[in-house]
C-alpha positions in Angstrom: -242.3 143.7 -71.8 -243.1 147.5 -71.6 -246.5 149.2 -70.8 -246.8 150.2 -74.1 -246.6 146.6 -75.4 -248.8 144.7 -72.3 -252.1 144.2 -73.7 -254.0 147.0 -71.1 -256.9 144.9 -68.8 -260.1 145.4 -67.2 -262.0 143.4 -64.9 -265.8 142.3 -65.1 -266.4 141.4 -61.3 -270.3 140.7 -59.6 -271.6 137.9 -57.7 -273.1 134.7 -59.0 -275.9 134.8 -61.6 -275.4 138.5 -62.1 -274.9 138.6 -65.8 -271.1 139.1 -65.7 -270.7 136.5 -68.8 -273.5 139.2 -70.4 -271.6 141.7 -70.0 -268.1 140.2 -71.3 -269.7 139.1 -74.4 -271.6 142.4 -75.3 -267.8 144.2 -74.4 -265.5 141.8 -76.8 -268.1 142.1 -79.5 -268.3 146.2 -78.9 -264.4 146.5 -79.0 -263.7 143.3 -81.8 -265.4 145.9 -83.7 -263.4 148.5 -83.6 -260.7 146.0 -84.9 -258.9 145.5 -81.3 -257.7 142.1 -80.5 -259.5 140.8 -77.2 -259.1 138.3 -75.1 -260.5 136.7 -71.8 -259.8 135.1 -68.9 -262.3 133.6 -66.6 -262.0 133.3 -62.9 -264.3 130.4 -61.0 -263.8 130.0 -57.0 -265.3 126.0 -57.7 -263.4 123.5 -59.4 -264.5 122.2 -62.7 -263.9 119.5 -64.8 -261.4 121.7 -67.3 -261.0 118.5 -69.9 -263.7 116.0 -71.2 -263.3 112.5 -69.3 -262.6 109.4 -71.1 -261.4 111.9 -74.0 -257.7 111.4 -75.4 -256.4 114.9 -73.7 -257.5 113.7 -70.0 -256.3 110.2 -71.4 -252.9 111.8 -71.9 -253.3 113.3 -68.0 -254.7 110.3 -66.3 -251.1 108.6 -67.8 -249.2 111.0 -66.0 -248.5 113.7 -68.7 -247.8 117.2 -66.5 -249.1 119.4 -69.8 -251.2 118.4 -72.8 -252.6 119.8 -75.9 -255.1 119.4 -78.6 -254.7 121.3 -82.3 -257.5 121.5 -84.8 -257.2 123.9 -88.2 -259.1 126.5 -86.1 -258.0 127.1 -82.5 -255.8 124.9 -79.6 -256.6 124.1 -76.5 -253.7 123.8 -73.5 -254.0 121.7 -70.6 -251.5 122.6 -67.5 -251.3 120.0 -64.2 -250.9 122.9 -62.0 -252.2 126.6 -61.2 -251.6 129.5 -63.1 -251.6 133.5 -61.8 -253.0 135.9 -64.0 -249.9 137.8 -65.3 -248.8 134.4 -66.6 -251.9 133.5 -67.8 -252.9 136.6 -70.0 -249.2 136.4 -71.4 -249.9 133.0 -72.4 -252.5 134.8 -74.4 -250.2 135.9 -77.1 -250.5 139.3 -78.9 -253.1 141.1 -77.9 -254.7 144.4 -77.4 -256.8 144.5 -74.4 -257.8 141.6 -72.3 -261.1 141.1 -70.3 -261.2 139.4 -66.8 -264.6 138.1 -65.8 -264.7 137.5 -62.2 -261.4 138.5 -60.1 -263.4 140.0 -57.1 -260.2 140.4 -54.9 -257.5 141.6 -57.6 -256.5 145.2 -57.2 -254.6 146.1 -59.6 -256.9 146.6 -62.5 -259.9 148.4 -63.2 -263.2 147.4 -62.8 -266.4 147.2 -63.9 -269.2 146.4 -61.1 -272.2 144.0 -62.4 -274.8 144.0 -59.3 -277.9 142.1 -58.7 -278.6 144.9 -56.4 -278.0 148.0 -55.3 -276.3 147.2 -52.5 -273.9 145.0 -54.1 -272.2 147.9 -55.5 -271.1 148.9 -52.4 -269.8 145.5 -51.6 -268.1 145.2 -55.6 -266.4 148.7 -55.1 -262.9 149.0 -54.0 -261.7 152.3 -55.6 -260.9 150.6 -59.0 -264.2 150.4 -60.4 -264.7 152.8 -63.8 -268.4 151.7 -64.7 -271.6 149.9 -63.0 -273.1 148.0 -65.8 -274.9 144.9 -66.1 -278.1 143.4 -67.8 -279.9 144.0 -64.3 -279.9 147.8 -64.3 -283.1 148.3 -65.2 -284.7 147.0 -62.5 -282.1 148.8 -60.0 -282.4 152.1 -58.0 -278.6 152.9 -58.8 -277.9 156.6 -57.9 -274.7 157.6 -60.2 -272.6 159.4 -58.7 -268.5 159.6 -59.3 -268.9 155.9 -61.1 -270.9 156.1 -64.2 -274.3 153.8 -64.4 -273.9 152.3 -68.3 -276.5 150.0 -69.0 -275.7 147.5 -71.8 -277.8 149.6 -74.4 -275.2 151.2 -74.4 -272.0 149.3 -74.6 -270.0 151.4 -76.9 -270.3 153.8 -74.1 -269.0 151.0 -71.6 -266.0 150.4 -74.9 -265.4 154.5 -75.0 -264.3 154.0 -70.6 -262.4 150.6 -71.2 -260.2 152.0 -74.2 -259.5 155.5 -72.5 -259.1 154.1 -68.6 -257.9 150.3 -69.2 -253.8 150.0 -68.7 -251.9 147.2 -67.9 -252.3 144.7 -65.1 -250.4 145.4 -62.5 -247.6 142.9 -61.1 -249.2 142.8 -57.8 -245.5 143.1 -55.7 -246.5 146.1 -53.6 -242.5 146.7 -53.4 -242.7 150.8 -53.5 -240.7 150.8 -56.2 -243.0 152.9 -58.1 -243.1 155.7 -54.9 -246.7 154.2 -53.9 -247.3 152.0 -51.3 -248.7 149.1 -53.3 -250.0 148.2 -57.1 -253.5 149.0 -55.5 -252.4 152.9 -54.5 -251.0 153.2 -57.9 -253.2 151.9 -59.9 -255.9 154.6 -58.3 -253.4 157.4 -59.3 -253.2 156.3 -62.9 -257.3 155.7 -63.1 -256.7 159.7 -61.4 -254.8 160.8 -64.2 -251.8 161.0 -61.2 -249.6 158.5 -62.7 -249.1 155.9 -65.7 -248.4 152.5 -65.9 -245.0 153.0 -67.3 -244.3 154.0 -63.1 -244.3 150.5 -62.0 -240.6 149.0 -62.2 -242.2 145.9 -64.2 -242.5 148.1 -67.3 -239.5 150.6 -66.4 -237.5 150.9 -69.8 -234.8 150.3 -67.5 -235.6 147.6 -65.6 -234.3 144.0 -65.6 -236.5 141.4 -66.9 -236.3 137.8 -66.3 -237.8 135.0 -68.2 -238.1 131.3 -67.1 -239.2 129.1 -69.6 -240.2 132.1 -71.8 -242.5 133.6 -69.1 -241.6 137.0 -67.4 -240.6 136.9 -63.6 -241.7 140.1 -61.8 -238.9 141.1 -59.7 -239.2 144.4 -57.1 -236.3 147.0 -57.7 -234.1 145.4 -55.0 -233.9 141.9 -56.6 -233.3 143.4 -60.0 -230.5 145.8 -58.6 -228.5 142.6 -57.2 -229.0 140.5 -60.6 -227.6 143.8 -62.5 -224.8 144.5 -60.3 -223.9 140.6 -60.1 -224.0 140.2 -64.2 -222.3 143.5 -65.1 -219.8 142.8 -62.3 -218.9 139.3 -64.3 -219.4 141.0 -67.6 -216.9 144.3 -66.8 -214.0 141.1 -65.7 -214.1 139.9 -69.8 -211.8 141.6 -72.4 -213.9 143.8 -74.8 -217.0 144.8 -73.3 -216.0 147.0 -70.2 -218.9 149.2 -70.8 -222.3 147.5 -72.7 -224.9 148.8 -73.2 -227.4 145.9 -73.3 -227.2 142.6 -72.0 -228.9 139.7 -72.6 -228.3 136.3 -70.6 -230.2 133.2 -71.7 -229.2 129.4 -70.5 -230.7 125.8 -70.2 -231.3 124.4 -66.7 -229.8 120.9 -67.5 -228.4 118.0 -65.5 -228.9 117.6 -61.9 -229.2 121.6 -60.7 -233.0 120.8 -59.1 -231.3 118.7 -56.6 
């Protein structure tokens, strides 16, 4: 995946009881409109209850099952026995444009929008990423605007205008320099600068080497992906009749005994 096919992300991040959910909904509707395929992915420091118990799906858990699912005519719903990051989770998305994050206080390496209860939450919500304060609470708020504009949700095609001309794609969060930065976090404030684009980071290099594992994309810094391309055109270069390619693709089945 390149930068200009990742879906390009923003982050809706306050406190509890903020309005954040608010906020998300008046955002997809505003950019649904304009024919852009959304979606969301919600972030909740407590555990819930994901699946309905005594329901066939947590059934199929309780059993042992490590995955389940449940199809109707009009959507799907997937059930995973295990934790899933946020790159994998908005590629399990499937095709879409832009995708919204609500919550996410301590990811850095997308921008932001800062939904406070209070003024001084903004300070507290800010960490260089942010591109709007918004929220349903505004009104009530003594918010001084200053580099960061102060959108109330009257005005959310406003908030939609910053989202499509600032959002880019999430970052892959490996800090390894690759991109002549420091980490995700110091390049993602040059692109949100106008400095840089996302198409610097060596996860959406046209020329970088991209692994899949059970159809997901692995990021991989510039070192790992230097040793897997020497090691597989070393191999390739040994075989009669393709000395020099010019794209490769490897694809195999784990099978057997290999986990040990």
């Amino acid at each position: 995946m390149n930068a200009m096919s990742a879906p390009r992300a923003v982050a809706v991040v306050g406190f509890k009881d903020a309005g954040k959910t608010q906020a998300v909904e008046a955002l997809v509707g505003e950019l649904t409109r304009r024919g852009l395929r959304v979606g969301t992915l919600k972030h909740t420091s407590r555990t819930h209850l994901l699946d309905t118990p005594g329901k066939d799906t947590w059934r199929h858990r309780e059993a042992g099952s490590v995955a389940s699912a449940i199809l109707t005519w009009e959507d799907a719903a997937v059930f995973l026995n295990r934790p899933v990051g946020v790159a994998e989770a908005v590629e399990r998305l499937g095709p879409i444009d832009t995708v919204v994050l609500e919550g996410f206080r301590s990811l850095d390496v997308v921008p932001r929008i800062v939904i406070p209860r209070d003024a001084e939450e903004v300070e507290a919500l800010a960490n260089g990423l942010e591109i709007a304060i918004s929220g349903p609470s505004l009104e009530g708020l003594s918010v001084s605007e200053g580099s960061v504009p102060v959108i109330p949700l009257s005005r959310v095609g406003e908030l939609a205008d910053l989202v499509e001309s600032k959002a880019f794609p999430l970052l892959p969060g490996l800090n390894c320099g690759g991109c002549g930065y420091d980490s995700c976090r110091a390049l993602a404030r040059a692109i949100l600068a106008g400095e840089a684009e996302a198409g610097r980071c060596v996860g959406y290099a046209t020329d970088a080497v991209r692994l899949k594992v059970d159809g997901l994309g692995v990021a991989m810094n510039p070192f790992v992906q230097g040793v897997m391309r020497n090691v597989v055109l070393g191999v390739i270069r040994t075989l009669r009749g393709v000395e020099e390619p010019r794209r490769v693709e490897v694809a195999f089945d784990v099978v057997g005994d290999e986990h040990g």
